[in-house]
Structure formats: structure tokens, C-alpha cells
Backbone as CSV, one residue per row, in Angstrom:
resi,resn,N_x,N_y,N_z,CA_x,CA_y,CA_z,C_x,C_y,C_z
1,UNK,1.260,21.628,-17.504,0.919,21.895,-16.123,0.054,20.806,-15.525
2,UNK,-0.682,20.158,-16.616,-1.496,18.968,-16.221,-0.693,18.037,-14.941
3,UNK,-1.358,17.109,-14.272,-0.518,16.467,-13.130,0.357,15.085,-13.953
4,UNK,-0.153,14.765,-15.226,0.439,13.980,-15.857,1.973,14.416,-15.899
5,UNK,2.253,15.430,-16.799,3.625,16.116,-17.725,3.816,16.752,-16.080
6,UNK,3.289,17.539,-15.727,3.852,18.285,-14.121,4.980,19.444,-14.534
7,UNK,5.089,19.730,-15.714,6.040,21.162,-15.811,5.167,22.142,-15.337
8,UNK,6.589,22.989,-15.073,6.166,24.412,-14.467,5.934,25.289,-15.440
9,UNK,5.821,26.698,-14.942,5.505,27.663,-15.502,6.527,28.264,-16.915
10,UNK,7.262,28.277,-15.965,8.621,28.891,-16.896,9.492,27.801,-17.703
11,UNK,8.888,26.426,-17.332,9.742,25.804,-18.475,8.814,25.764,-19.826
12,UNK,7.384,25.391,-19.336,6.299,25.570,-20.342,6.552,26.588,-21.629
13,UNK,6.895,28.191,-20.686,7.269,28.985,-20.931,8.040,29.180,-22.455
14,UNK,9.162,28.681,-22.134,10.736,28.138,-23.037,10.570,27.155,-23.933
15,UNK,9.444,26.177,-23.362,9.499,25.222,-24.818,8.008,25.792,-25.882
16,UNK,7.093,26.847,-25.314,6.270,27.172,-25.909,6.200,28.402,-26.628
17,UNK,6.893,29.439,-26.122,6.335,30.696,-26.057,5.386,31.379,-25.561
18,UNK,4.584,30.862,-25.003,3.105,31.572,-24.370,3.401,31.866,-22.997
19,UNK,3.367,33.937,-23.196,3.550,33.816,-22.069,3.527,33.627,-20.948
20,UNK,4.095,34.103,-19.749,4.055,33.095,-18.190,2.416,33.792,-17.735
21,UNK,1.901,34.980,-18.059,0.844,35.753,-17.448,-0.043,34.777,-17.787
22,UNK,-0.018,34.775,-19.357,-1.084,33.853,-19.892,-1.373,32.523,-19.516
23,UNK,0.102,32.113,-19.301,-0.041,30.049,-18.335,-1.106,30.332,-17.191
24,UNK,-0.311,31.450,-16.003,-0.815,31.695,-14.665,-2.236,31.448,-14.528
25,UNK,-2.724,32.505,-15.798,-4.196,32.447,-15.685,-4.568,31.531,-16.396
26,UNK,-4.081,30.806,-17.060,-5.191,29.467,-17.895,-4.878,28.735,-16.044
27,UNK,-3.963,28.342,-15.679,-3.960,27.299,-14.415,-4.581,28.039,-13.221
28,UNK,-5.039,29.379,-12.989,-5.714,30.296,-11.914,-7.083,29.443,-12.291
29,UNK,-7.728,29.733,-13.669,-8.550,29.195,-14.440,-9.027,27.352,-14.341
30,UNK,-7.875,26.823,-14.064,-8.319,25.273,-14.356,-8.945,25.011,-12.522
31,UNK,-7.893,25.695,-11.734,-7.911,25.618,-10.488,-9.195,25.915,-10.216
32,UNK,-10.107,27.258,-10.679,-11.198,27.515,-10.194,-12.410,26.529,-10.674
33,UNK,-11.763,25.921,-11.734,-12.898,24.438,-12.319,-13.152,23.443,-11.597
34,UNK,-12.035,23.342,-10.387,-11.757,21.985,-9.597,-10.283,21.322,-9.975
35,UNK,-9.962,21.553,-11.151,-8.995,20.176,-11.536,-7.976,20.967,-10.887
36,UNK,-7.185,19.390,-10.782,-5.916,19.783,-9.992,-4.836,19.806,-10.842
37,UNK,-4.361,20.639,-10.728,-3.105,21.649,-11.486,-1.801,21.634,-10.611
38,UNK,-0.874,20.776,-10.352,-0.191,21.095,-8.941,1.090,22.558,-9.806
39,UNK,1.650,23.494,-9.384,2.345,24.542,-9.770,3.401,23.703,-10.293
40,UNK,4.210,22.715,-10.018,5.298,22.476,-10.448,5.849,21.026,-11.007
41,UNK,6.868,20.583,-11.022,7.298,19.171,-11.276,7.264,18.420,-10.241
42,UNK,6.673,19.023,-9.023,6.776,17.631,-7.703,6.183,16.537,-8.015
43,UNK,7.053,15.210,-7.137,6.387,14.288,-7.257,4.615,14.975,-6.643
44,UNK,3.725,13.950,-7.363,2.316,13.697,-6.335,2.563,13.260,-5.095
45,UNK,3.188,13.233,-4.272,3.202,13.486,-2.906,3.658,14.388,-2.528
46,UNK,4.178,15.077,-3.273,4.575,16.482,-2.552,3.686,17.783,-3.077
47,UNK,2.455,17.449,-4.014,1.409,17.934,-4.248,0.880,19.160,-2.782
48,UNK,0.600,19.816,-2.615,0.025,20.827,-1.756,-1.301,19.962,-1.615
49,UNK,-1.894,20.577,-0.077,-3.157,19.675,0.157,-4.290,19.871,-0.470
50,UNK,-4.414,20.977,-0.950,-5.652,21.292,-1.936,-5.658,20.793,-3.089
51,UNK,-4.660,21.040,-3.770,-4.570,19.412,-4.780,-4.788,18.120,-4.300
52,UNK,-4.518,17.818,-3.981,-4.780,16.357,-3.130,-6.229,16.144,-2.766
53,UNK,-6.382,17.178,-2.201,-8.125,17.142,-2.028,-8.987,17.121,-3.194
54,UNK,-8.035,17.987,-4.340,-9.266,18.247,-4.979,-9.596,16.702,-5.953
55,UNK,-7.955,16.174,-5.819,-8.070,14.874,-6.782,-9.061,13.869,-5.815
56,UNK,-9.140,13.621,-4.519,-9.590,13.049,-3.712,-11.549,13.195,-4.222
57,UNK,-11.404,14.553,-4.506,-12.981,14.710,-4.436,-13.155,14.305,-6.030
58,UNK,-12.846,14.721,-7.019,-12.308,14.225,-8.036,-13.015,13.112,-8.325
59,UNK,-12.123,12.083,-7.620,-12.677,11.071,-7.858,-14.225,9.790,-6.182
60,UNK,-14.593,10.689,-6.237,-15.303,9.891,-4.816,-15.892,8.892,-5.546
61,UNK,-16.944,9.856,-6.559,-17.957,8.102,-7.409,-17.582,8.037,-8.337
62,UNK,-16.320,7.281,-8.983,-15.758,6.733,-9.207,-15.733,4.978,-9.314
63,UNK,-16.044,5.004,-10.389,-15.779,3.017,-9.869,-14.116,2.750,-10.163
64,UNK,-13.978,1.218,-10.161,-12.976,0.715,-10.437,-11.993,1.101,-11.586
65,UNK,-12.867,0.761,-12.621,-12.135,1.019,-14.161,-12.245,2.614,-14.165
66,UNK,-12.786,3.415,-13.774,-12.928,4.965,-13.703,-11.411,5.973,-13.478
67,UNK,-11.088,5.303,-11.950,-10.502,5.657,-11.226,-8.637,5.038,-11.558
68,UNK,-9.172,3.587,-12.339,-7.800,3.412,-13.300,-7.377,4.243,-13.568
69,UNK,-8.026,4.571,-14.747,-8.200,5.563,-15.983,-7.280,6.967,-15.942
70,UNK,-8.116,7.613,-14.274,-7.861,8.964,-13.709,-6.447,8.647,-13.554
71,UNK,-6.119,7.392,-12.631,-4.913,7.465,-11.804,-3.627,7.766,-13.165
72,UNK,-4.040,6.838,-13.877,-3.000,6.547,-15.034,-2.525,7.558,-16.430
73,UNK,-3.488,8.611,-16.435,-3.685,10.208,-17.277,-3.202,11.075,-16.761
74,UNK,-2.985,10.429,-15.048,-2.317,11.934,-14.320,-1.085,11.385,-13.633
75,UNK,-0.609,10.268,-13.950,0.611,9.360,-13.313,0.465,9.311,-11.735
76,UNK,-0.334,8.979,-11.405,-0.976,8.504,-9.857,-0.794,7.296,-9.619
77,UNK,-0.379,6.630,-8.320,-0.967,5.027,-8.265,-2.347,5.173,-7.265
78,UNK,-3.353,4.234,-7.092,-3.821,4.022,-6.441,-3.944,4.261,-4.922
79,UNK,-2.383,3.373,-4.531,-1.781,3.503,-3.152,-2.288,5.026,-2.537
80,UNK,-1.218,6.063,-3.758,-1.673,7.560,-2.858,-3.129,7.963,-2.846
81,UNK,-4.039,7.605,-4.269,-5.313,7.910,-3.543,-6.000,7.748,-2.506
82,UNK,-5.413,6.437,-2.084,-5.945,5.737,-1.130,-5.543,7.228,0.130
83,UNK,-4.094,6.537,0.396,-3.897,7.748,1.365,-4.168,8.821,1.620
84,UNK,-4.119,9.930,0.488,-4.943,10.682,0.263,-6.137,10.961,0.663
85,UNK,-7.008,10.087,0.488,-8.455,9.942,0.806,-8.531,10.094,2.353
86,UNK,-7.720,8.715,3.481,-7.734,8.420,4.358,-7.917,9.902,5.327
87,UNK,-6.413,10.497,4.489,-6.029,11.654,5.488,-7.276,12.830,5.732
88,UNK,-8.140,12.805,4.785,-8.975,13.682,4.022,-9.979,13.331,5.125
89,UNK,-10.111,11.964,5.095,-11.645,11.265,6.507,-10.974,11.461,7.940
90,UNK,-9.268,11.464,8.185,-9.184,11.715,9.447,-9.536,13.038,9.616
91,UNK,-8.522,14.231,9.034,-8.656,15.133,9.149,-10.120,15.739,9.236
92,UNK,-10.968,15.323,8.665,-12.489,15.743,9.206,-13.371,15.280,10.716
93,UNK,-12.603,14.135,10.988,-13.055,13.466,12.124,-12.395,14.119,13.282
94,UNK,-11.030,14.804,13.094,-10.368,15.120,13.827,-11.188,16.763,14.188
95,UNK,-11.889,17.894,13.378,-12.353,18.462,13.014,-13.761,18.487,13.901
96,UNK,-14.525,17.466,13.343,-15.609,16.861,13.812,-15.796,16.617,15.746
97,UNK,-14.092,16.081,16.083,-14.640,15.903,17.572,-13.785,16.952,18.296
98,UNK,-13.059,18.411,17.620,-12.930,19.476,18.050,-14.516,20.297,17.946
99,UNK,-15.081,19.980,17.321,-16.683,20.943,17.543,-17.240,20.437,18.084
100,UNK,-17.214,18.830,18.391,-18.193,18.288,19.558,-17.479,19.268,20.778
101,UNK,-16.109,18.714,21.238,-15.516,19.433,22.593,-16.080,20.565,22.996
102,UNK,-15.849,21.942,21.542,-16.558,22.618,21.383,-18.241,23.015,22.573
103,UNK,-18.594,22.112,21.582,-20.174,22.472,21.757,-20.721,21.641,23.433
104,UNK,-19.448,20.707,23.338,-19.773,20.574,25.166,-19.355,21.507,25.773
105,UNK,-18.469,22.444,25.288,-18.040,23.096,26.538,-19.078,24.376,26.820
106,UNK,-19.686,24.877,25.505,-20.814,26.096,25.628,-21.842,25.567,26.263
107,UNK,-22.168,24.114,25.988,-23.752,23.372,27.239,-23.385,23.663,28.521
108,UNK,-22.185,23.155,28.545,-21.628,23.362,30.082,-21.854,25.168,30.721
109,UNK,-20.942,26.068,29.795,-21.556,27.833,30.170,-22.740,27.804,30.646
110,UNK,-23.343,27.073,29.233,-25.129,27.790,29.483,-25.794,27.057,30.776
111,UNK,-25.394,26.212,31.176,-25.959,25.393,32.445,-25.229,26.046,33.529
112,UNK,-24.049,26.116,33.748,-23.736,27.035,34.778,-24.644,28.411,34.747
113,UNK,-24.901,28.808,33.296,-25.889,30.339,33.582,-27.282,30.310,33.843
114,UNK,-27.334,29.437,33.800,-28.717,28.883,34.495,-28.979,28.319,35.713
């Protein structure tokens, strides 16, 4: 299930014996640790965003040779961390100047109620 190998449940299943309840919850389990577990054989780009995030956070301090290491244990390149990451800083910025809008528009109420 690791992001390296990327099998699923039920093939795990077939080449192991252990059953599928028992996978679910060891990977319910890894998930609640942080590590990213993606459910199936997708490529890492077709990873769900919470995986993605979580590899993103994963690795923040991280140096160079660190982040090799990570990329290459879980068959990652670089490239997608990168992207990954990017989307991770827009999407907060994007976030960020919906609560500014936000919070201008309640100054604005409270000054009209005044």
C-alpha cells in the first residue's frame, strides 16, 4: 500500500492472505500517522489531494539529499513535489485573499452601522 509498490487492497489481499478488514485498518492507521498511503495503483498524480499534501508537508525541512531519498522510496520525481508544493502555496493564497475580501466586506457593515 506504501506509495512505492502502490497496490491495492484486494490485490495485497490475494498475494498475502491478510485480510482486507485488517489492510483497511493498518492504512486507516498509517493515514492517521500522517504518511501517505494513496488507496490504490494510481500513478502519483492521480494521488487524491490529501495525499499530496500530506507528502508536501512530509517533506517541508527537508534538505537536498533528504528529499532524494523520500522521492526515490516512494517512486516520486522531484518535478511533482515541486508542483505539488506550488499548488499547496496557491491554494492558500487564494484562501488567504477570500478572507481578506471577507473581512473588508464586514468593516464596510460595521461602518455603515455606525
Amino acid at each position: 500500500m506504501s506509495p512505492q509498490d502502490r497496490q491495492d487492497v484486494s490485490q495485497i489481499y490475494k498475494e498475502v492472505s491478510i485480510h482486507c478488514s485488517t489492510l483497511y485498518k493498518w492504512r486507516s492507521n498509517w493515514r492517521l500517522l500522517g504518511e501517505a498511503v494513496p488507496a490504490s495503483e494510481k500513478d502519483p498524480d492521480s494521488w487524491s489531494a490529501a495525499d499530496k499534501f500530506t507528502v508536501v508537508l512530509e517533506t517541508a525541512g527537508f534538505n537536498a539529499t533528504e528529499l532524494s531519498s523520500y522521492c526515490r522510496e516512494r517512486g516520486l520525481f522531484l518535478e511533482q513535489l515541486d508542483r505539488w508544493s506550488q499548488t499547496a502555496l496557491d491554494a492558500n493564497a487564494v484562501l488567504t485573499m477570500a478572507k481578506q475580501r471577507d473581512l473588508e466586506k464586514r468593516h464596510q457593515q460595521d461602518q455603515k452601522e455606525i
